[in-house]
Backbone as JSON Lines, residues from 0, in Angstrom:
{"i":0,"aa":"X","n":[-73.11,-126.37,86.55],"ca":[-72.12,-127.28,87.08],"c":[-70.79,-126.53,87.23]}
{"i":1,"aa":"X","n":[-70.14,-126.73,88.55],"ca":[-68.96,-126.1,88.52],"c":[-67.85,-126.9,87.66]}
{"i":2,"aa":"X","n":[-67.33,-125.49,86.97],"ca":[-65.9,-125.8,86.0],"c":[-64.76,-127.01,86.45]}
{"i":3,"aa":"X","n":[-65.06,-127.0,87.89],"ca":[-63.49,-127.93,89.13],"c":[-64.34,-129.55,88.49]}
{"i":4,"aa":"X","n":[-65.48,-129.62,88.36],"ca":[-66.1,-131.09,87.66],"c":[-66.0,-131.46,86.35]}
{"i":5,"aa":"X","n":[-65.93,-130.58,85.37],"ca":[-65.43,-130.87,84.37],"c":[-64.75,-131.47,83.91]}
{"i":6,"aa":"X","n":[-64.65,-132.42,82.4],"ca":[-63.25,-132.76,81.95],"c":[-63.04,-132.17,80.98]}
{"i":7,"aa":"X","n":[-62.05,-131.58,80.78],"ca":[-61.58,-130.75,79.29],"c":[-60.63,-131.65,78.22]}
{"i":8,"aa":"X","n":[-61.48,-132.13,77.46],"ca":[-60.81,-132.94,76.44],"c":[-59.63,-132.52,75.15]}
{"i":9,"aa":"X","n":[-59.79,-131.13,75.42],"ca":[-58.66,-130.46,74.64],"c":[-57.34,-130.3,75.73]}
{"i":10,"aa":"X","n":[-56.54,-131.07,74.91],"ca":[-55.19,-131.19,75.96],"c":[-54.26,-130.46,75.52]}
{"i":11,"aa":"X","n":[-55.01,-129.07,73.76],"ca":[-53.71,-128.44,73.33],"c":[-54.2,-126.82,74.44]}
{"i":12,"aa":"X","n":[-54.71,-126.89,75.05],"ca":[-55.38,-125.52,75.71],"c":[-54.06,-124.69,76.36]}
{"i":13,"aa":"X","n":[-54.03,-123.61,75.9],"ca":[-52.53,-122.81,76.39],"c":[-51.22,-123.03,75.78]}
{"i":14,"aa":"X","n":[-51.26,-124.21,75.02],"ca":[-50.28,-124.11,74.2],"c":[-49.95,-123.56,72.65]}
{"i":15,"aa":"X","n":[-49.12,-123.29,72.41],"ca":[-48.73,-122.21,71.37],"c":[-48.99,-123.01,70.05]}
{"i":16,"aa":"X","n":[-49.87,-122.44,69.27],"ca":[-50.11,-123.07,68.01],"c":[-48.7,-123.67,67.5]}
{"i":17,"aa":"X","n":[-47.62,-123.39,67.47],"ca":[-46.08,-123.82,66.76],"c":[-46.1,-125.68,67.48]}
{"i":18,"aa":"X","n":[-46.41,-125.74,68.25],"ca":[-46.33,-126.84,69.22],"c":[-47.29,-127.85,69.37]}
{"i":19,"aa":"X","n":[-48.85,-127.18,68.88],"ca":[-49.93,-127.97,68.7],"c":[-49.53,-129.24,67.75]}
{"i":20,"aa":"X","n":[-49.89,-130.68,67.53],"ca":[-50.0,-131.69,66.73],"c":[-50.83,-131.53,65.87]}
{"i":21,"aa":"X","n":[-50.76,-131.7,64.65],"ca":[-51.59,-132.04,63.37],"c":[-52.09,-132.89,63.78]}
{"i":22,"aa":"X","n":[-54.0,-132.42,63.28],"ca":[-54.74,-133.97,63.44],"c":[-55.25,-134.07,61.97]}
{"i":23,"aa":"X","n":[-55.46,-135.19,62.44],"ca":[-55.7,-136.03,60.8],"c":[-57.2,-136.72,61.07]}
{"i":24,"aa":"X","n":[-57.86,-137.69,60.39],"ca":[-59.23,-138.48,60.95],"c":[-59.02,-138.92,61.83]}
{"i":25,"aa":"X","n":[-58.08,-139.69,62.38],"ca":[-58.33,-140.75,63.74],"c":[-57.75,-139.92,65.04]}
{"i":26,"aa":"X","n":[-56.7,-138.95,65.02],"ca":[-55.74,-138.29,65.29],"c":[-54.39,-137.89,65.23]}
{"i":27,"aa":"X","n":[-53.37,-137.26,66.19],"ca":[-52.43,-136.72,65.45],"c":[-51.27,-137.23,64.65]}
{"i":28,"aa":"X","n":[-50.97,-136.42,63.59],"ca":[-50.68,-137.02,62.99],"c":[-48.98,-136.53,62.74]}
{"i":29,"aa":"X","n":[-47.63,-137.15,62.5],"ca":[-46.41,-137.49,62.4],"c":[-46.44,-137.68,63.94]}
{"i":30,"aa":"X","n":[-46.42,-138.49,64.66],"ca":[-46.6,-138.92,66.18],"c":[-45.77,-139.92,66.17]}
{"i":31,"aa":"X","n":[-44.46,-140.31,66.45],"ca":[-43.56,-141.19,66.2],"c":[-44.35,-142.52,67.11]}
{"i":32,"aa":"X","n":[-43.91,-143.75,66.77],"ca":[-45.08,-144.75,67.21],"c":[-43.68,-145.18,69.01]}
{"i":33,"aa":"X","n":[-44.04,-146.17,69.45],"ca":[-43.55,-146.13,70.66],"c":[-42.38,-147.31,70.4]}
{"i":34,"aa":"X","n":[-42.2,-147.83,69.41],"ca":[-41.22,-148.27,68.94],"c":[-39.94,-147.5,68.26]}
{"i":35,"aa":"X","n":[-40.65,-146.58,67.55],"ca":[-39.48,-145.32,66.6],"c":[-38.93,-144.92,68.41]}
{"i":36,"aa":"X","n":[-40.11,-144.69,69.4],"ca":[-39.31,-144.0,70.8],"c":[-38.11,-144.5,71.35]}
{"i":37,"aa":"X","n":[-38.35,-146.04,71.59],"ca":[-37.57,-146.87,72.37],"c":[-36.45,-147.01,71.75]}
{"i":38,"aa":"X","n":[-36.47,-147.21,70.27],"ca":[-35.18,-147.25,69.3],"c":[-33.99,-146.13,69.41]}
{"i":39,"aa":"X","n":[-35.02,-144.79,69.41],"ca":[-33.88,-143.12,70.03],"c":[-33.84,-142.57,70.97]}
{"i":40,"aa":"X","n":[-34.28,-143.73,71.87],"ca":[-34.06,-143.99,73.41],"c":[-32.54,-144.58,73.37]}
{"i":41,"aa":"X","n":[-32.61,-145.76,72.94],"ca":[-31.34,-146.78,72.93],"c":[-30.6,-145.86,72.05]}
{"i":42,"aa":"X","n":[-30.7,-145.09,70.77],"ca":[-29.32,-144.65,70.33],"c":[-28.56,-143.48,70.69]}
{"i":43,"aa":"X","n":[-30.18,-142.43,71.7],"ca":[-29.05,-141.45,72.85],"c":[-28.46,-142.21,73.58]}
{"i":44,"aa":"X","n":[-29.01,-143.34,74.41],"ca":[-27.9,-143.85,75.46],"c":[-26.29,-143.94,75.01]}
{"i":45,"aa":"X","n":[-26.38,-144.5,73.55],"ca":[-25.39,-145.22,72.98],"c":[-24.41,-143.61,72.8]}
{"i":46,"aa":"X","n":[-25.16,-143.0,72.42],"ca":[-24.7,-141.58,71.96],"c":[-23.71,-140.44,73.3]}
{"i":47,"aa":"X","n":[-24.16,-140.88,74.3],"ca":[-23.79,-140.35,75.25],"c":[-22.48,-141.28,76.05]}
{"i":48,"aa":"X","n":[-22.59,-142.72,75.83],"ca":[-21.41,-143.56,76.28],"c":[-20.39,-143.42,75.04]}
{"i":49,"aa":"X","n":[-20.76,-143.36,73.72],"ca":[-19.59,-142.49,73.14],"c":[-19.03,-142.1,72.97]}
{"i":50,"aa":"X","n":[-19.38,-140.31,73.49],"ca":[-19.18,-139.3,73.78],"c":[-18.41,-139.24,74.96]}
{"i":51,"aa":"X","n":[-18.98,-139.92,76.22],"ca":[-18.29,-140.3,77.25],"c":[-16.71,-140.7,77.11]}
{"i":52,"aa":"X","n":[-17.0,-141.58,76.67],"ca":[-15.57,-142.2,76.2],"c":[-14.8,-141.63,75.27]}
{"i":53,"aa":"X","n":[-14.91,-141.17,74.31],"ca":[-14.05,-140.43,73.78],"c":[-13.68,-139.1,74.37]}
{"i":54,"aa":"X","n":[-14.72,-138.51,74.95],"ca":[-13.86,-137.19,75.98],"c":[-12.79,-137.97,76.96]}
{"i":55,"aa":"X","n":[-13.2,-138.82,77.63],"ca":[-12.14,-139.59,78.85],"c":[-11.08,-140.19,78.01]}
{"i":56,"aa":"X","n":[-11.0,-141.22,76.98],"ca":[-9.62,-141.05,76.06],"c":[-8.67,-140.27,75.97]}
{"i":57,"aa":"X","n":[-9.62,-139.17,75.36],"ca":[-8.81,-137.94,74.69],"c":[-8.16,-137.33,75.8]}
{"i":58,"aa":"X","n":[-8.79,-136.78,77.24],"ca":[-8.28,-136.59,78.27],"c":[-7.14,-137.48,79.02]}
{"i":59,"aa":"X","n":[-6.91,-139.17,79.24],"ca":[-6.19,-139.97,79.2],"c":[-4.92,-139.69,77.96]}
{"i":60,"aa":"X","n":[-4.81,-139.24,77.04],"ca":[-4.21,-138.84,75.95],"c":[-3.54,-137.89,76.21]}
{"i":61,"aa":"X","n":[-4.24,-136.78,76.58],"ca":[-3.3,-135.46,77.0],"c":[-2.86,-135.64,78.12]}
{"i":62,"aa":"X","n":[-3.31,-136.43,79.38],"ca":[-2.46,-136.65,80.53],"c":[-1.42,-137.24,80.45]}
{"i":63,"aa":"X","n":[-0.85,-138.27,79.51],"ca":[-0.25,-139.12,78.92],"c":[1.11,-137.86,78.5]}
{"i":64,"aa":"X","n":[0.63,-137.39,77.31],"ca":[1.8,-136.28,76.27],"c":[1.93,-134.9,77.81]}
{"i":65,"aa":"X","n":[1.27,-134.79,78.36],"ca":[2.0,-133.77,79.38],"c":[2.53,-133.73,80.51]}
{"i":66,"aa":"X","n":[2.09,-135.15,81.03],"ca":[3.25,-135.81,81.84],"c":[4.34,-136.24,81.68]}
Protein backbone atom coordinates (compact mmCIF):
# COMPACT_ATOMS: atom_id res chain seq x y z
CA UNK A 1 0.00 0.00 0.00
CA UNK A 2 1.30 3.33 -0.85
CA UNK A 3 2.64 5.50 2.19
CA UNK A 4 0.26 8.88 0.45
CA UNK A 5 -2.85 6.25 1.98
CA UNK A 6 -1.79 5.93 5.16
CA UNK A 7 -2.71 7.49 8.46
CA UNK A 8 0.09 8.16 10.84
CA UNK A 9 -1.25 8.27 14.25
CA UNK A 10 1.89 9.59 15.83
CA UNK A 11 1.43 13.34 15.67
CA UNK A 12 4.90 13.77 17.77
CA UNK A 13 6.91 12.60 14.37
CA UNK A 14 9.80 15.27 13.74
CA UNK A 15 9.40 16.90 16.70
CA UNK A 16 12.12 17.42 19.22
CA UNK A 17 11.84 15.22 22.23
CA UNK A 18 12.04 18.78 24.61
CA UNK A 19 8.54 19.50 23.05
CA UNK A 20 7.00 16.02 22.92
CA UNK A 21 3.87 15.71 25.71
CA UNK A 22 4.05 13.27 28.53
CA UNK A 23 1.68 10.46 28.17
CA UNK A 24 0.15 8.97 30.92
CA UNK A 25 -2.79 5.86 30.53
CA UNK A 26 -5.46 7.71 28.76
CA UNK A 27 -3.05 10.41 27.33
CA UNK A 28 -1.05 13.48 27.60
CA UNK A 29 -0.51 14.47 30.41
CA UNK A 30 -0.15 18.42 32.17
CA UNK A 31 -2.42 19.44 28.97
CA UNK A 32 -4.13 22.55 30.32
CA UNK A 33 -8.02 21.70 29.94
CA UNK A 34 -9.89 24.26 27.47
CA UNK A 35 -11.19 26.19 30.22
CA UNK A 36 -7.56 26.92 32.07
CA UNK A 37 -7.22 28.16 27.86
CA UNK A 38 -10.06 30.53 27.59
CA UNK A 39 -9.34 31.97 31.15
CA UNK A 40 -5.34 33.05 29.72
CA UNK A 41 -6.97 33.92 26.75
CA UNK A 42 -9.12 36.62 28.62
CA UNK A 43 -6.16 37.62 30.99
CA UNK A 44 -3.62 38.32 27.87
CA UNK A 45 -6.34 40.37 26.36
CA UNK A 46 -6.70 42.19 29.67
CA UNK A 47 -2.86 42.23 29.84
CA UNK A 48 -2.29 43.92 26.69
CA UNK A 49 -5.24 46.78 27.17
CA UNK A 50 -3.21 47.52 30.27
CA UNK A 51 -0.22 47.81 28.95
CA UNK A 52 -1.83 49.74 26.20
CA UNK A 53 -2.99 52.20 28.37
CA UNK A 54 -0.51 52.81 30.54
CA UNK A 55 2.14 53.33 27.69
CA UNK A 56 -0.56 56.00 26.09
CA UNK A 57 -0.93 57.75 29.70
CA UNK A 58 2.50 57.86 30.37
CA UNK A 59 3.06 59.26 26.81
CA UNK A 60 -0.07 61.82 27.36
CA UNK A 61 2.07 62.68 30.60
CA UNK A 62 5.22 63.55 28.96
CA UNK A 63 3.41 65.47 26.20
CA UNK A 64 1.74 67.33 28.91
CA UNK A 65 5.40 68.28 31.15
CA UNK A 66 7.14 69.14 27.64
CA UNK A 67 4.81 71.22 26.20
Amino acid sequence: MPEGLNSDLNLNVGAPPRVRPQLGEWGPLEVPSTRTKKRMRWWAILAVVVATAAVSAYGYWMYTLLR
